[in-house]
SEPA-628441 format. One record per residue (C-alpha): residue number from 1; residue in one letter; x, y, z. Coordinates in nm, 4 decimals, decimal comma. Example, Ala and Ser with C-alpha at 12.3 -4.5 7.8 and 13.67 -1.06 7.14 Angstrom:
! residues 2
<pt><resi>1</resi><resn>A</resn><east>1,2300</east><north>-0,4500</north><up>0,7800</up></pt>
<pt><resi>2</resi><resn>S</resn><east>1,3670</east><north>-0,1060</north><up>0,7140</up></pt>
END
This chain:
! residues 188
<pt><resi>1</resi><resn>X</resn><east>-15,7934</east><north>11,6199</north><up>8,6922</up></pt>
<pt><resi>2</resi><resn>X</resn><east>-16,0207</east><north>11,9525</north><up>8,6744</up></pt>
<pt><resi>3</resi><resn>X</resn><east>-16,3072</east><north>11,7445</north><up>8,7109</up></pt>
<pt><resi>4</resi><resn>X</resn><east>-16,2117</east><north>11,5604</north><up>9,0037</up></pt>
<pt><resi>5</resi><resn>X</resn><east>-16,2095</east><north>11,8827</north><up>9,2016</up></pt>
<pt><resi>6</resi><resn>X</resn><east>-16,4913</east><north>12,0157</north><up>9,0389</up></pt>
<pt><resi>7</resi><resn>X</resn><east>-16,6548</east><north>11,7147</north><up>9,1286</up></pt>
<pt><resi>8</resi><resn>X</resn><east>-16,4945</east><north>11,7465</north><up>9,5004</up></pt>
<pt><resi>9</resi><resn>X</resn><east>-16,6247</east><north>12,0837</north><up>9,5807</up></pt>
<pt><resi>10</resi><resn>X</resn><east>-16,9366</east><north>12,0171</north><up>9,4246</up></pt>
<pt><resi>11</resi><resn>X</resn><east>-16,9909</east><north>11,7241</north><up>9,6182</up></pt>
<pt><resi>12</resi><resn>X</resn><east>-16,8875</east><north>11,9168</north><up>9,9373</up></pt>
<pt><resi>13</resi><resn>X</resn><east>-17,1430</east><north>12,2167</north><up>9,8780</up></pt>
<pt><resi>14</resi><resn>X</resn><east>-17,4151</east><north>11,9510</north><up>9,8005</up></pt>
<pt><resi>15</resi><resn>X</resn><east>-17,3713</east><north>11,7722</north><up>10,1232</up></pt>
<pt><resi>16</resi><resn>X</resn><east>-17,5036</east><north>12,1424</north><up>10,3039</up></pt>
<pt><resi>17</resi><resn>X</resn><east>-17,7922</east><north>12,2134</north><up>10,0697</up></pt>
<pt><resi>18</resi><resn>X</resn><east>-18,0923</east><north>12,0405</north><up>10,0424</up></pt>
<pt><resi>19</resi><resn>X</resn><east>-18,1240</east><north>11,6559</north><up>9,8521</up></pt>
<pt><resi>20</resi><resn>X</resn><east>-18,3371</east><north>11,7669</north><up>9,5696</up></pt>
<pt><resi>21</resi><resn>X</resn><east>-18,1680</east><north>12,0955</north><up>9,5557</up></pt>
<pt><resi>22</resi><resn>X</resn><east>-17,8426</east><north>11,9371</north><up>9,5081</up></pt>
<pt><resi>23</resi><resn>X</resn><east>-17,9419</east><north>11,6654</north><up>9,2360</up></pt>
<pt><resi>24</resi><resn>X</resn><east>-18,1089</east><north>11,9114</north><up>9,0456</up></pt>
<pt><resi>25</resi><resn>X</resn><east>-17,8696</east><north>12,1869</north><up>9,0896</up></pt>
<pt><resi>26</resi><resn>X</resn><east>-17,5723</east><north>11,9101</north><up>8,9966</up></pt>
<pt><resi>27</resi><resn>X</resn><east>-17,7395</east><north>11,8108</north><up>8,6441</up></pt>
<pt><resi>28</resi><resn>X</resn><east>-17,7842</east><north>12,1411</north><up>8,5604</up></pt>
<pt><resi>29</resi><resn>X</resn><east>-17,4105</east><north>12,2163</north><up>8,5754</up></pt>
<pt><resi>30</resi><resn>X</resn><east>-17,2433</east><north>11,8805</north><up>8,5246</up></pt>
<pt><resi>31</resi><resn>X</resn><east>-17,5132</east><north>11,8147</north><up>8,2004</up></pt>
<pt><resi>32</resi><resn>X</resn><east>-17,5684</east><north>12,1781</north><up>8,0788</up></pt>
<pt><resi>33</resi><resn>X</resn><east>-17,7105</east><north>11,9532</north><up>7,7888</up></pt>
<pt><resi>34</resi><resn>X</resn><east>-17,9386</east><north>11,7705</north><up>7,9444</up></pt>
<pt><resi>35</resi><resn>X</resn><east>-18,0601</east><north>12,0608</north><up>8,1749</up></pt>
<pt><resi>36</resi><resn>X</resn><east>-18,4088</east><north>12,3065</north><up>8,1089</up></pt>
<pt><resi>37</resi><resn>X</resn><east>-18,3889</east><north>12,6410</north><up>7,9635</up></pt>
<pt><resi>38</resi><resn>X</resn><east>-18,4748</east><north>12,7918</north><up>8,3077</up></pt>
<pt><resi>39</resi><resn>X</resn><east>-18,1988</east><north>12,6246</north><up>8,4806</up></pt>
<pt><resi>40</resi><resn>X</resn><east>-17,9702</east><north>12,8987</north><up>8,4544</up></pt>
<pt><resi>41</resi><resn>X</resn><east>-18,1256</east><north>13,0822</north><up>8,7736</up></pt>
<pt><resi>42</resi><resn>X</resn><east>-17,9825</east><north>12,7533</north><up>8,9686</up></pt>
<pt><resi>43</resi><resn>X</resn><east>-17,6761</east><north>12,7415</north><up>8,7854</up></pt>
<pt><resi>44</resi><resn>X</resn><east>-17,6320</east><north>13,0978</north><up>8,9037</up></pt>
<pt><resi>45</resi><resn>X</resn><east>-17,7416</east><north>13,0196</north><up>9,2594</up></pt>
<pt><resi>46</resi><resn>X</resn><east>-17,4714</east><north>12,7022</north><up>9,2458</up></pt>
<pt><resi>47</resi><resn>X</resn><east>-17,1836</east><north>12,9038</north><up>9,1424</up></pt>
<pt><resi>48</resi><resn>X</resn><east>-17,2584</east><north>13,2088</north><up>9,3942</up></pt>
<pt><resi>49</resi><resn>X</resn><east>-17,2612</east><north>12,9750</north><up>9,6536</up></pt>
<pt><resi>50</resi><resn>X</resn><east>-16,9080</east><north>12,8597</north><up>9,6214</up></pt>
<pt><resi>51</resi><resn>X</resn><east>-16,6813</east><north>12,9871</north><up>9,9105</up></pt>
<pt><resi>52</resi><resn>X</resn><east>-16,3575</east><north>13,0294</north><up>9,6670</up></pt>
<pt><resi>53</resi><resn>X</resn><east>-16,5887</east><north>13,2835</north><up>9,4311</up></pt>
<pt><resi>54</resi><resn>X</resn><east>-16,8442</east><north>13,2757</north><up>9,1699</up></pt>
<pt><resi>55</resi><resn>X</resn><east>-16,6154</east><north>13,2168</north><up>8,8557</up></pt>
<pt><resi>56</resi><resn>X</resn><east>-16,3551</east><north>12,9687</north><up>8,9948</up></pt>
<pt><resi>57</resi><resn>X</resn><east>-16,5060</east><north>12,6942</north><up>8,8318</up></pt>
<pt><resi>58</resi><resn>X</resn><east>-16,4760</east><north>12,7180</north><up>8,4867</up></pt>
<pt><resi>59</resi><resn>X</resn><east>-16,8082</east><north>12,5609</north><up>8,4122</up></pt>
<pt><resi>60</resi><resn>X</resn><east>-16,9690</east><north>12,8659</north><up>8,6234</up></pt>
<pt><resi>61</resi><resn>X</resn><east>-16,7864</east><north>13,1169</north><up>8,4175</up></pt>
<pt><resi>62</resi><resn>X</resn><east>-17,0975</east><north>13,1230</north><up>8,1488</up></pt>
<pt><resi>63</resi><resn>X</resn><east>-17,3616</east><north>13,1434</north><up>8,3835</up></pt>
<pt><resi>64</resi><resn>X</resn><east>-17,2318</east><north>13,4257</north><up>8,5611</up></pt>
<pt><resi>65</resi><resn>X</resn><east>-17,0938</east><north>13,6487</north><up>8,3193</up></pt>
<pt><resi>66</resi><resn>X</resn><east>-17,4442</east><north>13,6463</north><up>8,1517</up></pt>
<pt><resi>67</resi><resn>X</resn><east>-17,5433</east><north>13,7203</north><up>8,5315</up></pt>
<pt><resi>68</resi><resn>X</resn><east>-17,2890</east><north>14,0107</north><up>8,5345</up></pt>
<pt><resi>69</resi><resn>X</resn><east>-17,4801</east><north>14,1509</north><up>8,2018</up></pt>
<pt><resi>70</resi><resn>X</resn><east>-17,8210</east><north>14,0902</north><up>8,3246</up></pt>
<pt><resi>71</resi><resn>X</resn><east>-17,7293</east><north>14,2707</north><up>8,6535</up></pt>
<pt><resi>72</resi><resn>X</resn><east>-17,5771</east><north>14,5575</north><up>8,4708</up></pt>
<pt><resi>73</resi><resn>X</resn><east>-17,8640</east><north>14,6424</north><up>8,2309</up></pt>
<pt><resi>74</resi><resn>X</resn><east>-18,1150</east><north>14,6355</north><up>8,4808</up></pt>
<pt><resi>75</resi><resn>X</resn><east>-18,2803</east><north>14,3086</north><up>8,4237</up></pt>
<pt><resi>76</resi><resn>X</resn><east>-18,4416</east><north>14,0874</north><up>8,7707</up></pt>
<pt><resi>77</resi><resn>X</resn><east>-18,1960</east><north>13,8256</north><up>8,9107</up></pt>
<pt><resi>78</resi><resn>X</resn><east>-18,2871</east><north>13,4684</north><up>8,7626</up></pt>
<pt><resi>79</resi><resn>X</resn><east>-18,4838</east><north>13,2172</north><up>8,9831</up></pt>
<pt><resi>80</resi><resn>X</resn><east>-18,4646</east><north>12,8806</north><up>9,0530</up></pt>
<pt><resi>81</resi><resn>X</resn><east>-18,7368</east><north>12,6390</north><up>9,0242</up></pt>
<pt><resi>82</resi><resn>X</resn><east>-18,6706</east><north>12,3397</north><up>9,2409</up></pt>
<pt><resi>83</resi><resn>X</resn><east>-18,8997</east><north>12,1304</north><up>9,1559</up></pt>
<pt><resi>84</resi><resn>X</resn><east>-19,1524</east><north>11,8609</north><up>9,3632</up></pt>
<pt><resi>85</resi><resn>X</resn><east>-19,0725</east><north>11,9366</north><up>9,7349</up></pt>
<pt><resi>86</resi><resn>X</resn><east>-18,8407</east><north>12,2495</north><up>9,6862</up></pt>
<pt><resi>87</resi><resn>X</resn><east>-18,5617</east><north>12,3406</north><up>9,8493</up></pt>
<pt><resi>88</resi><resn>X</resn><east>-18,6933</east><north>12,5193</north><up>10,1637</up></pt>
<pt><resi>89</resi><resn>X</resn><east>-18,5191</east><north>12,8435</north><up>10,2731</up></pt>
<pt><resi>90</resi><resn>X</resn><east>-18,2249</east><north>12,8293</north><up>9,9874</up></pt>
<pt><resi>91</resi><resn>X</resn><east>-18,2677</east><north>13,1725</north><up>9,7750</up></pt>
<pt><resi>92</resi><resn>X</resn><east>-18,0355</east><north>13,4401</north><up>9,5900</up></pt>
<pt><resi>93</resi><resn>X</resn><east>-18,0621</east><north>13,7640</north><up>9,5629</up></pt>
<pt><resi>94</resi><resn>X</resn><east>-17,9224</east><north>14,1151</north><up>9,4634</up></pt>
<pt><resi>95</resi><resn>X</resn><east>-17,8902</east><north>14,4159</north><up>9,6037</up></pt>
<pt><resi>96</resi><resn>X</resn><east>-17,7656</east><north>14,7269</north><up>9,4636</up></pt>
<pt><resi>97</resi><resn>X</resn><east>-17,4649</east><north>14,9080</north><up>9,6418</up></pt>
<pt><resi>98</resi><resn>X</resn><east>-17,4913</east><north>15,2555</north><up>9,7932</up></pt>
<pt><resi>99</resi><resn>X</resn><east>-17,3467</east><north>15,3690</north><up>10,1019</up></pt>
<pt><resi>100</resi><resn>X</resn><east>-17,6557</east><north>15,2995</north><up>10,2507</up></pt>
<pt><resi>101</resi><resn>X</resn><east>-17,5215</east><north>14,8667</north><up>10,2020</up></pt>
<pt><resi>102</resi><resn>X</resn><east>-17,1775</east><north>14,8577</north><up>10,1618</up></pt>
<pt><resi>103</resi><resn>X</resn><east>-16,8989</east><north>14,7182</north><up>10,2967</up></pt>
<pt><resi>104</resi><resn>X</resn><east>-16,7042</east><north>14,9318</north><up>10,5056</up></pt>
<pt><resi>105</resi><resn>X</resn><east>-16,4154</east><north>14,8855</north><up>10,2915</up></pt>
<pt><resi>106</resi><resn>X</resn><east>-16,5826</east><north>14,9666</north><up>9,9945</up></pt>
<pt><resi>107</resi><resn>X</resn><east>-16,6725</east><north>15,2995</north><up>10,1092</up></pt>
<pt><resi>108</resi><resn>X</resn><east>-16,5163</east><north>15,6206</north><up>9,9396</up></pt>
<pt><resi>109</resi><resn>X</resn><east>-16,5433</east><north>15,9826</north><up>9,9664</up></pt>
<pt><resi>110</resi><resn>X</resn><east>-16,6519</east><north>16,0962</north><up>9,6022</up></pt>
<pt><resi>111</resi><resn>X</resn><east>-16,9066</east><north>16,3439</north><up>9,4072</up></pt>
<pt><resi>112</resi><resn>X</resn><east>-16,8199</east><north>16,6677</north><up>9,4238</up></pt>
<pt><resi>113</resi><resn>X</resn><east>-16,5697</east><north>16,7940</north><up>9,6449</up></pt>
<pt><resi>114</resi><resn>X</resn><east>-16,5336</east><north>16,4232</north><up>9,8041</up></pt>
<pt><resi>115</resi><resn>X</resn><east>-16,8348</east><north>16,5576</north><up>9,9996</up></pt>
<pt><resi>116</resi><resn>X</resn><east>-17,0417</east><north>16,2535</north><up>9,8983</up></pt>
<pt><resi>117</resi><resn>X</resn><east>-16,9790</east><north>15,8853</north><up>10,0636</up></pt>
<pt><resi>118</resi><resn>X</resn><east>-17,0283</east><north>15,6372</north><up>9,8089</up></pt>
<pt><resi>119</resi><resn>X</resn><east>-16,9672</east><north>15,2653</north><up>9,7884</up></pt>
<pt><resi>120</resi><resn>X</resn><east>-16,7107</east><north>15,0753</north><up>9,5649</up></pt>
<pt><resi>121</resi><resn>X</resn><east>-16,9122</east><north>14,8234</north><up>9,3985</up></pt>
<pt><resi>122</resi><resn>X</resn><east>-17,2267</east><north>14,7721</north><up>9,1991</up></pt>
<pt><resi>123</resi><resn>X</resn><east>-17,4332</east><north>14,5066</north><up>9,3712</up></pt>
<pt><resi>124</resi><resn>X</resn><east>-17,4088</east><north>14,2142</north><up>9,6344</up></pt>
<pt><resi>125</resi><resn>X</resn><east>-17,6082</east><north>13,8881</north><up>9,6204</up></pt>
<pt><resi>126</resi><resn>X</resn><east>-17,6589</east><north>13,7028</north><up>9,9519</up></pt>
<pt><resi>127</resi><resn>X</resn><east>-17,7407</east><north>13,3704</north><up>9,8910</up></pt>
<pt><resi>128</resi><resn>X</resn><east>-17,9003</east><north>13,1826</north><up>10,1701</up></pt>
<pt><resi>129</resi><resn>X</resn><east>-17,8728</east><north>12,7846</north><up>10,2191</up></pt>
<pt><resi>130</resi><resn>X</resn><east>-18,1086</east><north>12,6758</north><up>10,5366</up></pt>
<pt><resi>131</resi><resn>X</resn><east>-18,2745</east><north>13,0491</north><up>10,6005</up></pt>
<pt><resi>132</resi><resn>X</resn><east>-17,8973</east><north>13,1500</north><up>10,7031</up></pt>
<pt><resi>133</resi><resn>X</resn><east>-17,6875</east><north>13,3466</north><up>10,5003</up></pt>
<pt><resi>134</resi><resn>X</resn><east>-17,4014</east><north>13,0853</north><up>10,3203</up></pt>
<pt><resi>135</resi><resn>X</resn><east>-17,2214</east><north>13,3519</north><up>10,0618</up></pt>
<pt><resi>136</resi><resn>X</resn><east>-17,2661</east><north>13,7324</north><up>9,9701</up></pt>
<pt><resi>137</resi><resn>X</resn><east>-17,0476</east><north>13,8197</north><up>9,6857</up></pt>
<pt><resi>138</resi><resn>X</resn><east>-16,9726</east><north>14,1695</north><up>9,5960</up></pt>
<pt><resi>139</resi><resn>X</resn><east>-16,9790</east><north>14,2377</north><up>9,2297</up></pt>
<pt><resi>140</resi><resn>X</resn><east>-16,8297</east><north>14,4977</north><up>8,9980</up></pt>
<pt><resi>141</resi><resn>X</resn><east>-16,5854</east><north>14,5847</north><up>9,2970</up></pt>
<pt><resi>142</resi><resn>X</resn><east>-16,3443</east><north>14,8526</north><up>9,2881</up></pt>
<pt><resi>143</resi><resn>X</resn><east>-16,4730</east><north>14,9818</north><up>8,9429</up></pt>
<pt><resi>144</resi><resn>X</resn><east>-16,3393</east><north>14,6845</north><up>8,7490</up></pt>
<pt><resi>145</resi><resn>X</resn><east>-16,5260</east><north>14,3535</north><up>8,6962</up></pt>
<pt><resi>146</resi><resn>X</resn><east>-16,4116</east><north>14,1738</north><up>9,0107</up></pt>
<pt><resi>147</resi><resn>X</resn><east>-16,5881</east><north>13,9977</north><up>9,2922</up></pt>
<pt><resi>148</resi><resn>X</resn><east>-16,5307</east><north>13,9488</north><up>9,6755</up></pt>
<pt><resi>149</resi><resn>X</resn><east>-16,7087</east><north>13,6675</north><up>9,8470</up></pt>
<pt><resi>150</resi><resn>X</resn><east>-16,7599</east><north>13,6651</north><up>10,1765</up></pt>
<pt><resi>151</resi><resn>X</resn><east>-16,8094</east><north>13,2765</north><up>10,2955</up></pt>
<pt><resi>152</resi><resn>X</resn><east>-17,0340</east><north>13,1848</north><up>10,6348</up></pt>
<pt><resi>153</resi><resn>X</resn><east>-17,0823</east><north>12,8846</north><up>10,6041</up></pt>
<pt><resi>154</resi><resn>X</resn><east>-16,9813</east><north>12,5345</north><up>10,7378</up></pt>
<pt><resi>155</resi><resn>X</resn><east>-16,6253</east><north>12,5979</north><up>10,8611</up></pt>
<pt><resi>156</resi><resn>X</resn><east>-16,6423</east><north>12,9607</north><up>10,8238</up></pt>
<pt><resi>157</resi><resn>X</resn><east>-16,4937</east><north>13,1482</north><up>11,1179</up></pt>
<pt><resi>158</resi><resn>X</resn><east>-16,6843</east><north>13,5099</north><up>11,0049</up></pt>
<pt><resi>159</resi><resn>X</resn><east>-16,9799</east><north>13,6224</north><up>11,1476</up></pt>
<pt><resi>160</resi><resn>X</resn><east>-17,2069</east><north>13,8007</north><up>10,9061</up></pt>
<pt><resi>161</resi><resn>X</resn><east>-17,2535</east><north>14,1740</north><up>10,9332</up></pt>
<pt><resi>162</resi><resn>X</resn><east>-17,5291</east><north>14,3611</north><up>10,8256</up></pt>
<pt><resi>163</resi><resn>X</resn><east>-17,3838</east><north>14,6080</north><up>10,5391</up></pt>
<pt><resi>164</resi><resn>X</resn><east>-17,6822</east><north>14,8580</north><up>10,6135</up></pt>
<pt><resi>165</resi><resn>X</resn><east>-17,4380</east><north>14,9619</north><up>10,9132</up></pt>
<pt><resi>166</resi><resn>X</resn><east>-17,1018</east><north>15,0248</north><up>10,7365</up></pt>
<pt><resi>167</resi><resn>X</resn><east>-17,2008</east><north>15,4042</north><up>10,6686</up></pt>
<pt><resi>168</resi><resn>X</resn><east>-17,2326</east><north>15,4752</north><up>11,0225</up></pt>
<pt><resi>169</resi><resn>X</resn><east>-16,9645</east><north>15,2391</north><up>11,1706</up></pt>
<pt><resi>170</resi><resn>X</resn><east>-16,6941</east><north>15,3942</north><up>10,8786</up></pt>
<pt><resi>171</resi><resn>X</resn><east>-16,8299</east><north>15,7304</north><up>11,0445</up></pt>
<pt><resi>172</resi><resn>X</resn><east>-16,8129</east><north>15,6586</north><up>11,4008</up></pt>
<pt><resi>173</resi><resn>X</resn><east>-16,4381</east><north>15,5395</north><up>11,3206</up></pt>
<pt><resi>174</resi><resn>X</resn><east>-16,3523</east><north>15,8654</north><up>11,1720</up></pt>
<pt><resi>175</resi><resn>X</resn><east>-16,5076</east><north>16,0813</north><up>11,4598</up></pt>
<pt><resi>176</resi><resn>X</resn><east>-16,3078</east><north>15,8492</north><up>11,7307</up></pt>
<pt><resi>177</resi><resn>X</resn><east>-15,9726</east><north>15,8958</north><up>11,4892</up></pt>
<pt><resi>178</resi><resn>X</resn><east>-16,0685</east><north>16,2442</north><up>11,4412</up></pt>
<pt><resi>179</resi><resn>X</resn><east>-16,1073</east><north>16,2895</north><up>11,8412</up></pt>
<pt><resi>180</resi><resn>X</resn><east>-15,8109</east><north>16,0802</north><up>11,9258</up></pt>
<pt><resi>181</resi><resn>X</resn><east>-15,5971</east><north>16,3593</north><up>11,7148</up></pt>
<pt><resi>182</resi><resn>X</resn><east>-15,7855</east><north>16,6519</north><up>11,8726</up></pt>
<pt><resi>183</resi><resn>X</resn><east>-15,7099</east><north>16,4953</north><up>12,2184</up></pt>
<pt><resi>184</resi><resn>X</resn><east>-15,2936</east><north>16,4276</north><up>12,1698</up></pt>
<pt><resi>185</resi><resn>X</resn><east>-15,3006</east><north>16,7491</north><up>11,9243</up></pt>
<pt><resi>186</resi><resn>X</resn><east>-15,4859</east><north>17,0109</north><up>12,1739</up></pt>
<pt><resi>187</resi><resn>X</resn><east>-15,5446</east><north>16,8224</north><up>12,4797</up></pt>
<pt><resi>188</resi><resn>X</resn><east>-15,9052</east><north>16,8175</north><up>12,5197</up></pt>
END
């Protein structure tokens, strides 16, 4: 029965990415056996891409947690070879958080004094299907080892946002909040 909707949301995901992408992608996570030692940089990109989360499928939970690992000890992110003909404008990638990228709900006062904004998670990979961005998944969020994946995809009613902007939209916010107070408080 797990394979059916493995086989159901794989088949889904395949219809938006590119033909060879998505035959060579599917043997190398369907037949792990049968698939090249570098595959695991598509395997990776695969299981990112899913809308319900990296590790949902079982079968992506190996891939990833070495991912995870990799991520955390400072290695590059894996890469994909696609073979004859490629799969133009499909790519993954990290990025390390700061409060510089964040998402605005990841940001927390911390350091010392709480003088010092800093974001709640380690890294976020946007992967890119067609040259637009399809998933960006948050890793290592909220100090523990979960993930939050944003979907934009087919069907997805969220706009992207650019997390380079989070710092100074979380500030703006506070001054308005701050101003609204000073206005009902003092009048101003």
């Amino acid at each position: 029965m797990r394979n059916v909707s493995i086989r159901s949301w794989a088949s889904r995901l395949m219809r938006c990415l590119a033909p060879g992408f998505a035959c060579f992608i599917g043997t190398c996570v369907i037949a792990p056996k049968l698939a090249l030692a570098d595959d695991w940089g598509c395997q990776v990109i695969l299981c990112l891409a899913n809308p319900g989360g990296p590790e949902q499928y079982t079968e992506c939970v190996p891939p990833i947690e070495k991912l995870w690992r990799a991520l955390r000890h400072g290695d590059p992110f894996p890469t994909c070879d696609f073979g004859a003909g490629g799969s133009q404008g499909t790519s993954a990638s990290n990025t390390f958080a700061s409060a510089a990228y964040c998402r605005e709900d990841l940001l927390y006062w911390g350091g010392p004094e709480k003088s010092e904004l800093l974001c709640g998670a380690r890294g976020a990979i946007n992967v890119d299907i067609d040259g637009e961005l399809y998933t960006r998944v948050w890793w290592d969020a909220a100090g523990e080892d979960r993930t939050i994946t944003e979907f934009y995809g087919a069907g997805s009613t969220e706009a992207p946002y650019d997390p380079t902007r989070s710092a100074r939209l979380l500030m703006e916010r506070m001054q308005r909040e701050e101003g609204g107070e000073d206005d009902e408080a003092g009048g101003h």
